[in-house]
Rosetta silent file (secondary structure, phi, psi, omega in degrees, C-alpha in Angstrom):
SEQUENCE: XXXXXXXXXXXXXXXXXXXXXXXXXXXXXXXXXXXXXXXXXXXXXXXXXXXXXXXXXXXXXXXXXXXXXXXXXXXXXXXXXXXXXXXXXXXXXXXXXXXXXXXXXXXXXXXXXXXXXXXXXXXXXXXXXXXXXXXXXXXXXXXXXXXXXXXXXXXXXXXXXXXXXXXXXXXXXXXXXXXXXXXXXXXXXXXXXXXXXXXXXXXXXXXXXXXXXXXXXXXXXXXXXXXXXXXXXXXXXXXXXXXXXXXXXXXXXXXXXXXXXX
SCORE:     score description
SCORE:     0.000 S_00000001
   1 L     0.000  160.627 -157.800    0.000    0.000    0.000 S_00000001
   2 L  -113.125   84.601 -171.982    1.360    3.337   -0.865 S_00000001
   3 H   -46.982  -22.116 -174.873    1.399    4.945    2.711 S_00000001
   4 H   -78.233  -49.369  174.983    1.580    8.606    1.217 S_00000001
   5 H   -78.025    1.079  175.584   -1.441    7.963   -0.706 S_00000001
   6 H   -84.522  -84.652  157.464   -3.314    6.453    2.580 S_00000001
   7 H   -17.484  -46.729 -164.074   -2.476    9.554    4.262 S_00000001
   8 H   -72.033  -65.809  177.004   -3.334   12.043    1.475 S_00000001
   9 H   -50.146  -50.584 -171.439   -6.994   10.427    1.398 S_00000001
  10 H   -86.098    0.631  173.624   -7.894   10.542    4.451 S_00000001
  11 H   -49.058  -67.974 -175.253   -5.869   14.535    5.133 S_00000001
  12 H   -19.943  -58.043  174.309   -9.056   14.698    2.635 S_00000001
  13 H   -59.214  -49.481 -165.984  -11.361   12.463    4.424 S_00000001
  14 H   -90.356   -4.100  165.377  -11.192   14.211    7.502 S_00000001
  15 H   -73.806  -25.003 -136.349  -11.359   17.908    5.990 S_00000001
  16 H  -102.023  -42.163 -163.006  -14.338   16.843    4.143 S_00000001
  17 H   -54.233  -51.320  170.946  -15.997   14.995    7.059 S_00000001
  18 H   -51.600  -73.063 -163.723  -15.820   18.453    9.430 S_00000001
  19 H   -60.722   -3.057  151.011  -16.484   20.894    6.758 S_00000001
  20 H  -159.539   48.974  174.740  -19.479   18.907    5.551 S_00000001
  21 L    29.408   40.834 -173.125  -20.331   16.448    8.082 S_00000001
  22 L  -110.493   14.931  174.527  -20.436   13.468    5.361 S_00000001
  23 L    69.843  -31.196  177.043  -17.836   11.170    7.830 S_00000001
  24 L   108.780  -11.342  169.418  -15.284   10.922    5.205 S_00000001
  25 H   -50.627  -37.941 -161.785  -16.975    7.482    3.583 S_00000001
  26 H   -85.442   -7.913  172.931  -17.517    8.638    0.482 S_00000001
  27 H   -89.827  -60.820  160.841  -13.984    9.877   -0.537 S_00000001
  28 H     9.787 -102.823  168.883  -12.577    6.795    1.338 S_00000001
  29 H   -20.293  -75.380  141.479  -14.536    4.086   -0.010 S_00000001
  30 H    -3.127  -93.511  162.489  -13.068    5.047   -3.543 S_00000001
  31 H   -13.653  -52.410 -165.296   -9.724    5.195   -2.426 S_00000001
  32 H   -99.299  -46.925  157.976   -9.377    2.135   -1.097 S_00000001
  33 H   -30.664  -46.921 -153.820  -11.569    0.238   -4.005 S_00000001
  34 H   -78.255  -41.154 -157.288   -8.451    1.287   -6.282 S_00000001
  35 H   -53.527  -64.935 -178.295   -5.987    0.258   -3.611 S_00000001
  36 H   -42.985  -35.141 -153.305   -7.377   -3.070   -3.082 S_00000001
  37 H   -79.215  -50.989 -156.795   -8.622   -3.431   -7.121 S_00000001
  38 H   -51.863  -35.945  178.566   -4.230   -2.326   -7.417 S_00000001
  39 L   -94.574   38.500  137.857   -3.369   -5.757   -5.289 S_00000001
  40 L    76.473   16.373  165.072   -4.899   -7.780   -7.912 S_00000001
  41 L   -46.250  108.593 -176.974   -8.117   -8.240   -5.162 S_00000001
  42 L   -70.969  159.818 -161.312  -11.101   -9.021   -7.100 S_00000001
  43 H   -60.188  -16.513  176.330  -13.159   -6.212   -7.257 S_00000001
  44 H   -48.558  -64.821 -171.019  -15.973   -8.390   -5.279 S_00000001
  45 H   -96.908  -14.732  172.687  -14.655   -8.426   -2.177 S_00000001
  46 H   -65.406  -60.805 -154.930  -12.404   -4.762   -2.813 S_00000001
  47 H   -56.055  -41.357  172.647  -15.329   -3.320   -2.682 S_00000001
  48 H   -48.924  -64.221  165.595  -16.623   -5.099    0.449 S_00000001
  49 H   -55.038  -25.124 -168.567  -13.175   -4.775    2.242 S_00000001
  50 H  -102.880  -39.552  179.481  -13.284   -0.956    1.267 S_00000001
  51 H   -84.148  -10.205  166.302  -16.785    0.043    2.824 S_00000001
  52 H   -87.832  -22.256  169.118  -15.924   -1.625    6.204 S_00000001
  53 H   -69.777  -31.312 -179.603  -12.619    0.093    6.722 S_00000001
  54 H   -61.436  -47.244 -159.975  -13.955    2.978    5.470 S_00000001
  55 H   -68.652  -46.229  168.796  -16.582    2.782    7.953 S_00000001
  56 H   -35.766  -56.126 -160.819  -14.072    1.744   10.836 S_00000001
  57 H   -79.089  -17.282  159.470  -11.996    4.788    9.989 S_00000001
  58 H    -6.624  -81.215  164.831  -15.362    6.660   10.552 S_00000001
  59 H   -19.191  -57.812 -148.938  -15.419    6.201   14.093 S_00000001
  60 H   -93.666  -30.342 -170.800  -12.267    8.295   14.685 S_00000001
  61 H   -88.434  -56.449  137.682  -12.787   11.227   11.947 S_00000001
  62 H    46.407 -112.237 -173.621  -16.192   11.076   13.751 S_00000001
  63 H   -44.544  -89.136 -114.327  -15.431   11.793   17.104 S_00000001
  64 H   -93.732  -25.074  158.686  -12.744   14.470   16.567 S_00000001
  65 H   -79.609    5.392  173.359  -15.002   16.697   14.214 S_00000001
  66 H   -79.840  -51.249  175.043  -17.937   16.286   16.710 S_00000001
  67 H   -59.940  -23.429 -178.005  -15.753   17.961   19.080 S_00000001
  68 H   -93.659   -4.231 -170.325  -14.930   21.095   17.160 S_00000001
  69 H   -87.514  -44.632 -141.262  -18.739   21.056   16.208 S_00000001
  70 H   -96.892  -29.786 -177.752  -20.047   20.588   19.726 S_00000001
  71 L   -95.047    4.774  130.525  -17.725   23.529   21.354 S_00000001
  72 L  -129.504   53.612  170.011  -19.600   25.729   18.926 S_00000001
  73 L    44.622   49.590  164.250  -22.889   24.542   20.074 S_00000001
  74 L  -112.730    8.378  174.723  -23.597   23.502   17.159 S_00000001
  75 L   -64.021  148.809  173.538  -24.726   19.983   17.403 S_00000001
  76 L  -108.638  143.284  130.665  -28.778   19.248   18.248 S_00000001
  77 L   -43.515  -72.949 -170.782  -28.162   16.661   21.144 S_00000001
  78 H   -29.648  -69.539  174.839  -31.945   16.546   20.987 S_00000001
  79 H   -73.963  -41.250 -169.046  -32.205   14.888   17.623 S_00000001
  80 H   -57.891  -38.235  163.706  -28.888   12.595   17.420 S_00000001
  81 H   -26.353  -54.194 -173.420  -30.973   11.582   20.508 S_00000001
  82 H  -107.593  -20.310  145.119  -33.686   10.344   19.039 S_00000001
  83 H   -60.793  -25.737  177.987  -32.075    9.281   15.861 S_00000001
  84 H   -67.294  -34.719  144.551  -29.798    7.151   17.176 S_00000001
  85 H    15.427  -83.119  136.878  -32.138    3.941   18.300 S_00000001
  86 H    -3.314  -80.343  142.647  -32.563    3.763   14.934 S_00000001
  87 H   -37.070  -56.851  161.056  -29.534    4.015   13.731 S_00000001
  88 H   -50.542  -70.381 -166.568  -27.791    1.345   15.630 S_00000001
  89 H   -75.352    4.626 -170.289  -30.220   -1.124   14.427 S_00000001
  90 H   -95.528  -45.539 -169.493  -30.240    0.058   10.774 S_00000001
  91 H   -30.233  -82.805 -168.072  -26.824   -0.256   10.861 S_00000001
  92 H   -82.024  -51.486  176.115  -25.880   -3.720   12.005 S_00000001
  93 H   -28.635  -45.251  171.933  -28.888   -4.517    9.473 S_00000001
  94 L   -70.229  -29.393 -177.340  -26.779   -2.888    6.118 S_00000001
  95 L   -67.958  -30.975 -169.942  -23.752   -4.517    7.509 S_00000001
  96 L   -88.239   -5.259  178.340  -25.563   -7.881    7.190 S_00000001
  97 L  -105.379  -20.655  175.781  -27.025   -7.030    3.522 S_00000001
  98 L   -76.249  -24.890 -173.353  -23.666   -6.330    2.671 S_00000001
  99 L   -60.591  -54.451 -131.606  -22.298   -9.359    3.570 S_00000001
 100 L  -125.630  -17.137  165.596  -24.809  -11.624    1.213 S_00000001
 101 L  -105.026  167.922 -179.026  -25.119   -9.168   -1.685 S_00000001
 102 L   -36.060  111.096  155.109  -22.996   -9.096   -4.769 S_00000001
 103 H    -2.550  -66.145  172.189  -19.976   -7.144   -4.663 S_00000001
 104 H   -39.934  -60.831 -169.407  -20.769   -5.862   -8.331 S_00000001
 105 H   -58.160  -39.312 -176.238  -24.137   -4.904   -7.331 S_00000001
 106 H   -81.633  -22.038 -163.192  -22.921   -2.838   -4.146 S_00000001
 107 H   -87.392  -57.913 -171.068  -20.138   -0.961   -6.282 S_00000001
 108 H   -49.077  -67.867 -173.576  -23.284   -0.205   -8.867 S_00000001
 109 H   -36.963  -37.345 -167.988  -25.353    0.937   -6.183 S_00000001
 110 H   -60.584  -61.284 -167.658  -22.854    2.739   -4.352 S_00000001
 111 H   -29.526  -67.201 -174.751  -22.333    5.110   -7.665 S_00000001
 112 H   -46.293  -70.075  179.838  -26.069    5.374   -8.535 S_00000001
 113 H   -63.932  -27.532  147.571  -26.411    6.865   -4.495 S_00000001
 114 H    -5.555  -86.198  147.838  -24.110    9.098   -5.454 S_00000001
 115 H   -73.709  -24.967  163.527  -25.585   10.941   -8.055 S_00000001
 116 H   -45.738  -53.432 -160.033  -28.950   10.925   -5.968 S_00000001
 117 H   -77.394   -6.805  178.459  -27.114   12.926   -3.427 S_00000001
 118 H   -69.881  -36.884 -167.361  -25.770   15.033   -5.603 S_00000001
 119 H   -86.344  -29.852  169.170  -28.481   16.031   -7.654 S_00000001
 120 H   -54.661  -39.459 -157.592  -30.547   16.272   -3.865 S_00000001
 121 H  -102.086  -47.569 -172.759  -27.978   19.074   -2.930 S_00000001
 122 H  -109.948   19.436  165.425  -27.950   21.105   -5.461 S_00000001
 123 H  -113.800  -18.366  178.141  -31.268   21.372   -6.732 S_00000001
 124 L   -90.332  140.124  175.573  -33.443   21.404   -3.280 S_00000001
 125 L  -121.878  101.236 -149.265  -34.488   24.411   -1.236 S_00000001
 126 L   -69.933  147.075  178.194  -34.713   24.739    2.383 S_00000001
 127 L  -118.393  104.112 -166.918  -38.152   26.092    3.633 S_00000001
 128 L   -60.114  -27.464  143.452  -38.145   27.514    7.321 S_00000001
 129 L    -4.200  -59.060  177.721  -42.012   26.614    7.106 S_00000001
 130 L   -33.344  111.943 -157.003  -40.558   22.828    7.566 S_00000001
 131 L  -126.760  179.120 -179.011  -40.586   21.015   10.816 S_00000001
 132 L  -107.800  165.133 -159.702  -38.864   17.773   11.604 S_00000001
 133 L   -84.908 -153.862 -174.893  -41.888   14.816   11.756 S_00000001
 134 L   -98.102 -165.942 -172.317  -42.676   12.916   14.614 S_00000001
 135 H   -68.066  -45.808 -179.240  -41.030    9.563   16.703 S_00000001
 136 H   -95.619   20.545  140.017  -42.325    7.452   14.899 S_00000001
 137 H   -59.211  -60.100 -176.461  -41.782    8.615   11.126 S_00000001
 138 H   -54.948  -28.902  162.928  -38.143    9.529   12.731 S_00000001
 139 H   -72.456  -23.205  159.268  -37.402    6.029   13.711 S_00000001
 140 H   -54.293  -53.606  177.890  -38.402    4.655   10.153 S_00000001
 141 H   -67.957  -61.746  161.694  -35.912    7.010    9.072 S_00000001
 142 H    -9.843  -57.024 -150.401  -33.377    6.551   11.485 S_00000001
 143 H   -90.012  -51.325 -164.805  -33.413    2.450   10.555 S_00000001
 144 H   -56.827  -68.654  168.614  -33.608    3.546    7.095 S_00000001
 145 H   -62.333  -33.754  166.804  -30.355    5.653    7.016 S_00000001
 146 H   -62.940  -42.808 -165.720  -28.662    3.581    9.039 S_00000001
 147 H   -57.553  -40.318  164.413  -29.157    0.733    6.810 S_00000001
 148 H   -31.710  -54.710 -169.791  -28.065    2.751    3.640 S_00000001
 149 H   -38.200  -75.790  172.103  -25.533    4.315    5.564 S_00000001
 150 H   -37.268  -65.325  154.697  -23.823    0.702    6.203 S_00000001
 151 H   -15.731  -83.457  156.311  -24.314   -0.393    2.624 S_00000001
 152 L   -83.954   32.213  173.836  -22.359    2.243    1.400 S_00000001
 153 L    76.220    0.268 -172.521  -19.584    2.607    3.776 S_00000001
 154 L  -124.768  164.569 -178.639  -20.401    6.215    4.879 S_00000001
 155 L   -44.389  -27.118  163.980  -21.385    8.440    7.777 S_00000001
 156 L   106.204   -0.498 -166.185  -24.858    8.845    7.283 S_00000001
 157 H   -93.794  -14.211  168.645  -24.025   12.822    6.582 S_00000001
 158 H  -107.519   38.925  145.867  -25.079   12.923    2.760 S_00000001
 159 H  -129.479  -43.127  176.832  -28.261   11.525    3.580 S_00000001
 160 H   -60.910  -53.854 -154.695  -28.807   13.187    7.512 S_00000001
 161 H   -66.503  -54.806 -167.817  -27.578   16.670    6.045 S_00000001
 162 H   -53.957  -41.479 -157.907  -29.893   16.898    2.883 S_00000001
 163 H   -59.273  -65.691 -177.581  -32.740   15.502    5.349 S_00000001
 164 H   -63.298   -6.553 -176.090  -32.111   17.876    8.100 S_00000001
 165 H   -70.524  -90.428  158.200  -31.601   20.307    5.728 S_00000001
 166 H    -2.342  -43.136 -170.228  -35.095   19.752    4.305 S_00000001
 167 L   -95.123   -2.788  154.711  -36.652   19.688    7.667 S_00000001
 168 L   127.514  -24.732 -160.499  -36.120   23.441    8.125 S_00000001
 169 L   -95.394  160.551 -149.446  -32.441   23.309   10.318 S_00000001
 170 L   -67.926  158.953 -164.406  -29.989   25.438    9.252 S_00000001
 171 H   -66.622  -41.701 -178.368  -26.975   23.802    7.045 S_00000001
 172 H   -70.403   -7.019 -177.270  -24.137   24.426    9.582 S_00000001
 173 H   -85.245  -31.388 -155.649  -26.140   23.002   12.480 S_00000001
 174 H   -86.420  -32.294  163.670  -27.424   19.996    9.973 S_00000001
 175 H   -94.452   -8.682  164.939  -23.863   19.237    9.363 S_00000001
 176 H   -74.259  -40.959 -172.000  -22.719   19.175   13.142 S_00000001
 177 H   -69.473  -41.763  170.494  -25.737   17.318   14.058 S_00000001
 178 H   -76.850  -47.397  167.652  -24.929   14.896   11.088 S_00000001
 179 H   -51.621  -56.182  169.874  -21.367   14.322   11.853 S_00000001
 180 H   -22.827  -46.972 -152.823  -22.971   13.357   15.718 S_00000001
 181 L   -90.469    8.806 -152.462  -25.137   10.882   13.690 S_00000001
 182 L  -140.434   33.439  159.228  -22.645    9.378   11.895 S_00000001
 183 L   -94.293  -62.237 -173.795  -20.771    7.786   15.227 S_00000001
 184 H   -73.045  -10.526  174.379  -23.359    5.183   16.164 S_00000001
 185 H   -90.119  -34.807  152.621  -23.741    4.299   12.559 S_00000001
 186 H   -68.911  -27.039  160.838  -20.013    3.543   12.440 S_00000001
 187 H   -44.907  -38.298 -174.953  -19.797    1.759   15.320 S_00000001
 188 H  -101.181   -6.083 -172.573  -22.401   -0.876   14.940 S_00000001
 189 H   -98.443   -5.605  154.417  -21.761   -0.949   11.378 S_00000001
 190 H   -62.557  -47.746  177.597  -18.025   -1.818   11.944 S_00000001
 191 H   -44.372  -50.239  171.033  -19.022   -3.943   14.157 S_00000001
 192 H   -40.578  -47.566 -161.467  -21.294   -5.981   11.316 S_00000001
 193 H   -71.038  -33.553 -171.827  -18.645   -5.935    8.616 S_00000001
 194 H   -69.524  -34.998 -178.737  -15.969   -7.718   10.838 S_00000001
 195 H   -43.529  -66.030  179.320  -18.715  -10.056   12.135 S_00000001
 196 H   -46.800  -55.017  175.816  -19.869  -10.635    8.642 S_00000001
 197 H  -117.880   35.272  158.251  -16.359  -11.546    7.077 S_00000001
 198 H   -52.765  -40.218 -177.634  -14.453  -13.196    9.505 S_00000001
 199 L   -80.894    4.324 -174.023  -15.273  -16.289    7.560 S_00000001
 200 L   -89.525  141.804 -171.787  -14.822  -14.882    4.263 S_00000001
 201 L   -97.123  115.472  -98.120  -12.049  -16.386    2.289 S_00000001
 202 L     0.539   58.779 -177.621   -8.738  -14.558    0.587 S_00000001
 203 L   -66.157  151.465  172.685   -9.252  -11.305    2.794 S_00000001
 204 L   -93.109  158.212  169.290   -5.686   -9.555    2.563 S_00000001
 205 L    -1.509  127.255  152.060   -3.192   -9.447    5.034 S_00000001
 206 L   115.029   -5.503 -146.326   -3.872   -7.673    7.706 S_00000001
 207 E  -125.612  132.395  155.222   -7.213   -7.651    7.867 S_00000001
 208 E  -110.980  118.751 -158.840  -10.249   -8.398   10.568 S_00000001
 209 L    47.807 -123.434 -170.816  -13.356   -9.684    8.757 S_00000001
 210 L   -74.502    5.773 -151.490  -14.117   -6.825    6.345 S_00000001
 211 E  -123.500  117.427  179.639  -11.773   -4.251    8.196 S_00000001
 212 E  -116.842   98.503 -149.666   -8.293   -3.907    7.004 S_00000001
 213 H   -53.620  -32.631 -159.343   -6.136   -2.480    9.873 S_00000001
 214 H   -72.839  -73.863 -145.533   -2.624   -1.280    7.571 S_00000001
 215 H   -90.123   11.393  155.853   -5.066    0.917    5.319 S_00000001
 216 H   -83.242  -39.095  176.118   -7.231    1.789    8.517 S_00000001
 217 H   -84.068  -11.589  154.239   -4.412    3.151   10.310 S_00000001
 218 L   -90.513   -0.655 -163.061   -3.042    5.105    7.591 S_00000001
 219 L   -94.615  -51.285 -178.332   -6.260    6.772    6.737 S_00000001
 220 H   -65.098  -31.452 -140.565   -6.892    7.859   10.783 S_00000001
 221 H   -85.655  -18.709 -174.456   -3.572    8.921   11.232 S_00000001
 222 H   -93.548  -60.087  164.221   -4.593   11.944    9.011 S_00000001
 223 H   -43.955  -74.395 -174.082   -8.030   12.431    9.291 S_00000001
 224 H   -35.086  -21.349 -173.370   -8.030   12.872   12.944 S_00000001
 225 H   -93.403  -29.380 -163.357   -5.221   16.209   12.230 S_00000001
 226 H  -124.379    5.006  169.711   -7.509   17.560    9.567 S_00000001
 227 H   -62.365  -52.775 -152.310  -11.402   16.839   10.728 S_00000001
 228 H   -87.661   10.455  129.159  -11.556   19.465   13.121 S_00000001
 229 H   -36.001  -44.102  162.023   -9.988   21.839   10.491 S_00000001
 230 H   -58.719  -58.506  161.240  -12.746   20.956    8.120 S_00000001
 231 L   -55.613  -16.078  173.681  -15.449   21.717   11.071 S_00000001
 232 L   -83.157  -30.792 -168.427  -13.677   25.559   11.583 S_00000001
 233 L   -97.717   21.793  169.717  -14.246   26.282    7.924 S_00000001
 234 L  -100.947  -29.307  162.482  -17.913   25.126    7.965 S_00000001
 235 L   -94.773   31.338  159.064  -18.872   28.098   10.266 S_00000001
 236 L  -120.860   -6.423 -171.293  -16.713   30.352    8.117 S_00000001
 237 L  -117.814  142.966 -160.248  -17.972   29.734    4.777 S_00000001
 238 L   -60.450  158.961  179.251  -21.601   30.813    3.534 S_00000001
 239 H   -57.579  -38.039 -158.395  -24.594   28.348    3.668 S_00000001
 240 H   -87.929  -21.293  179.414  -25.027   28.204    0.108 S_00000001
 241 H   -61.593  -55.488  176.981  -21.336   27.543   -0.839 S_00000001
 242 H   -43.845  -64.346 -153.345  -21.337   24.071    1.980 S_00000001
 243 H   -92.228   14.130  162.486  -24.138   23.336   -0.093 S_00000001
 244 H  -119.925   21.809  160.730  -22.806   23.601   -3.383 S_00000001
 245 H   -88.769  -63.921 -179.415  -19.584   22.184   -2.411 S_00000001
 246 H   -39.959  -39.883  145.954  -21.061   19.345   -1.438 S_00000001
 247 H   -27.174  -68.661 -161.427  -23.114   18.763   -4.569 S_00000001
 248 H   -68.834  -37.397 -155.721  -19.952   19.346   -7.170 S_00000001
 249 H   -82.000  -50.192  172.790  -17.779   17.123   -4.974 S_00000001
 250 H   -89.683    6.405  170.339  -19.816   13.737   -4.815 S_00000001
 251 H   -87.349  -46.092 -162.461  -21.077   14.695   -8.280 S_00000001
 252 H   -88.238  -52.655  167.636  -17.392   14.605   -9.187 S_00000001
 253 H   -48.698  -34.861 -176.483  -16.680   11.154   -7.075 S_00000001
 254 H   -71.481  -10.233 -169.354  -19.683    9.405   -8.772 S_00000001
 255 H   -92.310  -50.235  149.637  -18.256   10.071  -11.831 S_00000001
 256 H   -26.534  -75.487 -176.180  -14.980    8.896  -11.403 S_00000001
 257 H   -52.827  -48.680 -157.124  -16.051    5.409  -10.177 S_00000001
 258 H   -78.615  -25.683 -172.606  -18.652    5.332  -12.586 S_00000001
 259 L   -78.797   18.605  147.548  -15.861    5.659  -15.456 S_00000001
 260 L  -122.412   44.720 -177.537  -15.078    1.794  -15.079 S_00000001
 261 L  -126.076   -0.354 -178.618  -18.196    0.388  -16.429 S_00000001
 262 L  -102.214    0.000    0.000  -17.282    2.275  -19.910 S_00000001
């Protein structure tokens, strides 16, 4: 593995995950597909091996832009409250759909959610009129985004932001509140993937179940320097720019990815 380029992604991961509370999955994931696809790995199981480490490294970019979020009070407690429930079981649930469907089929999918979120962000228009719904709609969701979440390897923040977005609160609170959400969805959904492929057969080196510690530990060591950097410039830069960075950026990843089906 090419430790410089392990680094580089996640300096990336963890800018992207503060400044727009998307956990850092979706540049990841990517990243690590090539790395693995580079060590002759069939793409079946790269892909598999690449959304649980991604998810893994989650935890950690997590946690350290939730801290620069939460000391400027910008986190809702209130909802990651009541989303999480939810979440946890949604979670372990995606981890366990990941396990039994195709590889191909999860790489297609992943792209295809991509371009959803992209096309979500920069065409939708928050309405302060909007409220967020009630316990039980929000636990439906909750379980919903977690499972999704898990599926593709990411934080739950480019589905929680556009949502919360939607639901009237404002985009820098919807991405602090979405990085919060996107702890308990890595946690249990790390948990799944190792569960799920301890038993899986020519995992590389290094690796527990779906979680491959050499490119997990080169990924953290960077994110973790450059999340809460990424969280200072989200309450310095205008609402509408976060949300038309965010658009252009996974608009730009889906594209990429998408350019080895042609």
């Amino acid at each position: 593995m090419d430790l410089t380029m392990l680094l580089l992604s996640g300096a990336i991961a963890g800018t992207l995950a503060g400044l727009l509370g998307i956990g850092g999955g979706i540049v990841i994931v990517p990243i690590v597909v090539l790395f693995f696809e580079s060590q002759r790995l069939d793409n079946a199981l790269a892909i598999k091996m690449a959304l649980g480490t991604s998810l893994a490294t989650i935890i950690f970019t997590a946690m350290s832009s939730i801290y620069t979020h939460h000391r400027k009070q910008a986190v809702q407690w209130g909802i990651v409250k009541i989303m999480t429930p939810g979440i946890l079981t949604g979670s372990l649930t995606g981890a366990w759909l990941a396990d039994i469907i195709p590889g191909t089929t999860l790489y297609m999918a992943f792209i295809i959610f991509l371009f959803l979120v992209s096309l979500q962000m920069a065409v939708s228009r928050v309405s302060a009129h909007r409220s967020l719904p009630g316990r039980f709609v929000m636990n439906g969701i909750s379980f919903s985004f977690g499972t999704v979440s898990a599926l593709m390897g990411v934080g739950g923040g480019s589905l929680n932001v556009p949502f919360l977005s939607y639901c009237g609160i404002p985009i820098k609170k919807a991405i602090a509140t979405a990085a919060a959400i996107g702890l308990p969805i890595a946690i249990s959904a790390t948990l799944g993937y190792i569960i799920g492929g301890l038993n899986e057969e020519g995992l590389p080196s290094g690796s527990i179940g779906y979680v491959n510690l050499p490119v997990f530990g080169g990924v953290v060591v960077a994110s973790l320097v450059f999340a809460p950097i990424g969280a200072t410039l989200a309450h310095k830069l205008p609402d509408l720019v976060l949300r038309r960075l965010f658009a252009v950026f996974i608009f730009a990843l889906a594209t990429k990815m998408s350019l080895k089906f042609l």
